[in-house]
N, C-alpha and C positions, 0 to 999 in steps of 0.2 A: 496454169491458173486461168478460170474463166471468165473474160470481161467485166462481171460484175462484182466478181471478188477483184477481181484486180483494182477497180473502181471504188470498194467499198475501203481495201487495204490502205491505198494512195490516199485517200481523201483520209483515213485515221491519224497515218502517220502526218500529214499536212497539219492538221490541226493539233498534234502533237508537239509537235514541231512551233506552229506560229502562237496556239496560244502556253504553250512552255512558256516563249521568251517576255510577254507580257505579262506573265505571272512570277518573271525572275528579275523583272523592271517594277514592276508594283507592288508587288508584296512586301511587307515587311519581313527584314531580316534575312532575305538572301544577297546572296554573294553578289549579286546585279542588280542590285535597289537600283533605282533612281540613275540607270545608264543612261535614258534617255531615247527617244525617240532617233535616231542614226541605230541604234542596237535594233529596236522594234522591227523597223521597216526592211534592215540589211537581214534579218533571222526570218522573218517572212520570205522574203526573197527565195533566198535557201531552201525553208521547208517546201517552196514550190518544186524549187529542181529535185531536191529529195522524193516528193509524190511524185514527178514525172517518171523520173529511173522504174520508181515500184514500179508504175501501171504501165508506162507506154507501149511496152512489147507485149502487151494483152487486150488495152481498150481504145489508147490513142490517146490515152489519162486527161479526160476531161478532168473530173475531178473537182468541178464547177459548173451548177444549174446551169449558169447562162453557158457555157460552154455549148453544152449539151442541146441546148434549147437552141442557138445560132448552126448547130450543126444538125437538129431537121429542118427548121429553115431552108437552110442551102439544100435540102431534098439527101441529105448520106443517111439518113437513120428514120427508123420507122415510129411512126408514137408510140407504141406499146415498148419498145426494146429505150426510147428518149425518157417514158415517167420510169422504165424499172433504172436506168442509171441516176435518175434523180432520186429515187428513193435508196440506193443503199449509199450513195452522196451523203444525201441527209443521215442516215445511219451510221458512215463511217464519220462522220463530225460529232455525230455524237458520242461514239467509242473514244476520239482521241481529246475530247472535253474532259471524259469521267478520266481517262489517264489522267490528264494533265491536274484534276482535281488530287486525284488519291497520289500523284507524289508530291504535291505541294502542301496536302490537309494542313502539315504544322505549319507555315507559311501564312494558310486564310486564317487559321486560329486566332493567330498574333496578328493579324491587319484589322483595325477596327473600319476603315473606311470603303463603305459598303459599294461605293460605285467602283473605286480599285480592284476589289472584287469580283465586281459584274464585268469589267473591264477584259480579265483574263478570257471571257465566255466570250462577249457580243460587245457590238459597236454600239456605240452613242453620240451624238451631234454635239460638237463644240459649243453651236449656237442652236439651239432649237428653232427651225423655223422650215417645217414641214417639208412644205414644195423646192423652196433652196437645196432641202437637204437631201429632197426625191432626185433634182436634177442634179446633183453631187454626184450619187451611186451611177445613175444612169450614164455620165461622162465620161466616170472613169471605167466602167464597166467597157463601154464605147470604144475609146481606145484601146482596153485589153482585148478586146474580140475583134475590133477593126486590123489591129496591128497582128494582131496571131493568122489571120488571114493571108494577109501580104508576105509574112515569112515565105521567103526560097522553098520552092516543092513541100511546101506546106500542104498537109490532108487532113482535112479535119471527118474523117471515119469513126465508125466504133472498132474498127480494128489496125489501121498503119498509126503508127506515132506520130506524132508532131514534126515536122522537119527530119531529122537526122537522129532518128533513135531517140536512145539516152540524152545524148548531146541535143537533140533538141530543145531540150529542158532548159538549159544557159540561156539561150535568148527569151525565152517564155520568163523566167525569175528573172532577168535584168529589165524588164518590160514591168514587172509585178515590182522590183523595185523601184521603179522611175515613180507610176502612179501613186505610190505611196510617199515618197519625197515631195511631189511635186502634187496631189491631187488630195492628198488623204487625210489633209489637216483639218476638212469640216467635218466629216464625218464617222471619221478610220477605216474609210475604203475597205467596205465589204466587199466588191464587187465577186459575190458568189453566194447568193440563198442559201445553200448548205453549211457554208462557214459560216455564217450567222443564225440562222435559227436553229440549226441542229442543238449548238452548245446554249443557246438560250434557254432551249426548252432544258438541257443539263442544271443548267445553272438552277432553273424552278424548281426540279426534283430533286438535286440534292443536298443533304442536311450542313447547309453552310448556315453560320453566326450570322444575326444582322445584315441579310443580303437584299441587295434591291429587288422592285418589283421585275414583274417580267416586262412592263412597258408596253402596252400593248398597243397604244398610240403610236407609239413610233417602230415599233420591231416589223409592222409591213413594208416600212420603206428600205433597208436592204436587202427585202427581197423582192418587190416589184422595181424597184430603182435599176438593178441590173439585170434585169427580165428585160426589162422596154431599152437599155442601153446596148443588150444583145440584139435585141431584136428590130432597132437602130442600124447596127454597123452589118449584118446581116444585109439586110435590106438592100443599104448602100452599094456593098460589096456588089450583090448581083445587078444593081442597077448599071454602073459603072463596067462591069464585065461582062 
């Protein structure tokens, strides 16, 4: 498989994965209504280790803009080879939104509530309030890229995996879990442009009932919010080192 299929796979299945379980917590009439937020955060977790296994023995499974972007930074990836992993990112999120759509259809049917809806695709601010909500992404973005750094023989290449293969992946989803328990309450911790707009723009084009707008006020801030939270703990790292 070649890096950017590998990139585009991992990142499908990713969002297959995270936003399935918000679409089986908020929808009407599945088995997992109204789990709750411990279900959301722990299945995210998950779908993370999930896209790491696909991609890591192929790209290093960013699998996340800022990933991607904090590893030319640190000088491992060239920009032409950094925007083609960010565009089939964006790509593979939005392959694994239209899943998530087309096995849920009868699900959105029966939900009348249009932001539950939009919910399953993109993030939305608890509180609206712009800058709070820029420095939100950017924080927790921060510590997911600060912290994958510091991991044990950690590499952030476009070809070794993340610490320990496959297995690297446990600590990356327990780290992806933490921010969400602990950081993801204003905003639902995008911390990854691809996982957020990809499925937003999903969400625009396809033929869902009564669905919200694309928001376009607020849909730049998880994705410059964890751009500059990358490019933050980057910085740091080298300074420090």
């Amino acid at each position: 498989m070649t890096p950017l299929l590998a990139e585009f796979i991992g990142t499908a299945v990713l969002i297959l994965l995270g936003g399935g379980v918000v679409a089986n917590v908020a929808l009407n009439k599945t088995i997992g209504n109204n789990s709750g937020w411990i279900v959301i955060t722990s299945a995210w977790a998950f779908a993370v280790f999930v896209g790491v296994t696909i991609a890591a023995p192929y790209s290093g499974a960013h699998l996340n803009c800022a990933v991607t972007l904090s590893v030319y930074l640190m000088g491992q990836l060239d920009l032409i080879t950094a925007l083609q992993y960010m565009g089939v990112q964006l790509a593979g999120a939005m392959l694994g939104a239209f899943l998530v759509w087309s096995m849920y259809k009868d699900h959105f049917d029966q939900t009348d509530d249009a932001g539950a809806k939009q919910a399953v695709f993109c993030t939305a601010p608890a509180i609206k309030n712009l800058p709070r909500n820029l420095l939100s992404e950017a924080i927790g973005t921060f510590v997911l890229i600060f912290t994958i750094l510091h991991f044990k023989d950690a590499t952030l290449d476009s070809t070794t995996p993340i610490g320990l293969g496959s297995i690297g992946g446990l600590p990356v989803a327990i780290l992806v879990w933490a921010i969400g328990l602990s950081l993801g309450g204003t905003t639902g911790y995008a911390i990854n442009p691809a996982r957020d707009l990809g499925p937003r723009i999903m969400h625009a084009l396809l033929p869902i009932k009564n669905k919200a707008a694309f928001n376009i006020e607020y849909a730049w801030v998880p994705v410059l919010g964890p751009l500059l939270g990358a490019a933050v703990a980057a910085g740091l790292y080298h300074l420090i080192h």
